[in-house]
Structures are given as structure tokens and as C-alpha cells.
C-alpha positions, 0 to 999 in steps of 0.5 A: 490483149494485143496481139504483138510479134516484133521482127527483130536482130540482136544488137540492132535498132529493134533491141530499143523495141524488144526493151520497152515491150518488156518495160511494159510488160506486154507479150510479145512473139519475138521472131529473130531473123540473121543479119543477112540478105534474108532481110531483103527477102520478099517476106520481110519487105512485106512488113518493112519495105525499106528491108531493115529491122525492126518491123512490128505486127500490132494487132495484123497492122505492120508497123516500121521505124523504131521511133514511131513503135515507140510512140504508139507502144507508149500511147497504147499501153499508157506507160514510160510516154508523155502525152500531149500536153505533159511539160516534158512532151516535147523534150520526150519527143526530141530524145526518143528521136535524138536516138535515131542521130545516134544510130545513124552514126553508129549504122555507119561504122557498123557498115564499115567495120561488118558489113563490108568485110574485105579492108579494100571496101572500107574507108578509115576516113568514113570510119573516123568521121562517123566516130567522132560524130557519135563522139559529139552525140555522146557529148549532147548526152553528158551535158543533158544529164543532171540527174538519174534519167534524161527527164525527170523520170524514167521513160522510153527516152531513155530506153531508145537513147541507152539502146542507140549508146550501147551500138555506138560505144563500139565504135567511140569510147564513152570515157571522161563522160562521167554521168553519161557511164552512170546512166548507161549503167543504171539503164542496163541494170534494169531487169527489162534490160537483161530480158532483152537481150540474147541471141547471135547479134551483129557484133562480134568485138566489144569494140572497133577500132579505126585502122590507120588510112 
């Protein structure tokens, strides 16, 4: 059995790997650290020297970046990946790491709404660059989907996509993106789903708006 503890803030990028260990069901020691300073702190930097979640212990190894967690979960625990040489590999690939676009955008709002918390920090015209932008990611999705999952059936792609989506519709409202809503939905009915998530997280408001410059 391996011996796995995830370093993890609710509503942050380590959801998607806290949601694909209960995907897999593989146990998991879940360690919640607040989203402050502590993160700097010479404790975490030890795990995740650039001082940002999520950061996984596997097996006494400290592993960082949440597509890379993704790739080697998948590949030790044999489910929800696509191996080398499977034809969905390299789309698999790209939407596993199309999550980190995402959330790149969805970072950035969050830095402005949250992290930067008197008005005269904040920037309305970073603010609606960076929603339009995750307003464009969420276009490439809709347009992707023709069926229930991004590829044929459900995998961790769709694990690291629905995660980063659930962070940038604070931001940007899904609206008239009809098989985008219905694929959020179904991802977030799953049970795993459910398991994980819990716990104070980053947000405080269901959605942010754009304060006029």
C-alpha cells in the first residue's frame, strides 16, 4: 500500500488531487494548511519550494505541480489515465494540462478579488482581462464536448478540467454554454467529487464581479 499524504487548501488547484485520490480510491492522509503565509513557511517550502499547494508525499518522495501528480497517480494506480500508446494519449495529455491554462486565469482573478484585499491594490483592468480569458477557456471546452466526458470516457482529464471550472466560474459565468453546464454537473455528482470537498476554502462568494474602473 502506498503510503500518500496530500498537502492541500480547499478550493485551490489541490481539489483536482484530492478528487482523483478518491476517484481511485487510494488512501490518502489529507493535511489542510490555511491560505496564508504559512505557505511560505520553511515547512511547506520543503515539500513545494515555489510555496504553493498542492504538494504530495508518495511513498517519502515530495512531489509538486498538479499535472505532474496527476500523471504519475494515473500511471501507479492504473485507472482514469491513457498510457503510451493509447489513441486518446495525447488529447489526455493536453486537457490534463489545458487545466493549468485555466487556472492560470482563474489565479489571477483570485489574487485580485482575495488575495489583494484593499480596492486601491486592485486593478478592474487585470480583473476583466483575466475573466474574459477564462471566458475564452470555457468557449475551447464547449466547443470540445460532444458527448458526456472530453474523451470517450471518463478520466482524470475531465477530473483536472471540472476542477479548474469550478475556480473560474467566480469569476466568469458559464451561461449559454449549454454542454459545458451538463458536463460540470455530471462531474460534480459523482461521489468522489462530494469526498472532496469540505473544509474552509479560498472563497468566500459564489461569484465575483468586475468592479467598475
Amino acid at each position: 500500500m502506498a503510503d500518500i499524504t496530500l498537502h492541500h487548501v480547499p478550493q485551490s488547484r489541490s481539489d483536482r488531487v484530492l478528487w482523483l485520490l478518491r476517484e481511485l480510491g487510494v488512501a490518502v492522509d489529507v493535511r489542510i494548511w490555511p491560505f496564508d503565509k504559512s505557505l511560505r513557511g520553511r515547512d511547506f517550502l520543503a515539500l513545494n519550494p515555489a510555496g504553493r499547494v498542492p504538494a504530495l508525499e508518495l511513498d517519502g518522495q515530495a512531489i509538486w505541480e498538479s499535472g505532474a501528480m496527476i500523471e504519475l497517480l494515473c500511471e501507479r494506480f492504473g485507472q482514469l489515465g491513457r498510457p503510451p500508446g493509447d489513441p486518446e494519449r495525447a488529447a489526455w495529455l493536453i486537457w490534463v494540462h489545458f487545466a493549468e491554462t485555466l487556472s492560470q486565469h482563474a489565479a489571477a482573478c483570485t489574487q485580485q478579488h482575495v488575495a489583494l484585499r484593499e480596492d486601491w491594490m486592485r486593478s478592474p483592468t487585470v480583473m476583466k482581462i483575466e475573466a474574459a480569458r477564462i471566458g475564452k477557456c470555457f468557449d475551447a471546452i464547449e466547443a470540445r464536448l460532444s458527448g458526456d466526458w472530453l474523451l470517450t470516457g471518463f478520466s482524470a482529464a475531465d477530473v483536472a478540467v471540472a476542477q479548474a471550472v469550478d475556480m473560474g466560474r467566480r469569476f466568469h459565468r458559464i451561461g449559454a454554454r449549454p454542454r459545458m453546464a451538463a458536463w460540470l454537473d455530471r462531474c460534480q455528482a459523482r461521489p468522489a467529487w462530494a469526498a472532496s470537498q469540505g473544509g474552509v476554502g479560498v472563497y468566500t462568494q459564489e461569484f465575483y464581479e468586475v468592479p467598475d474602473a
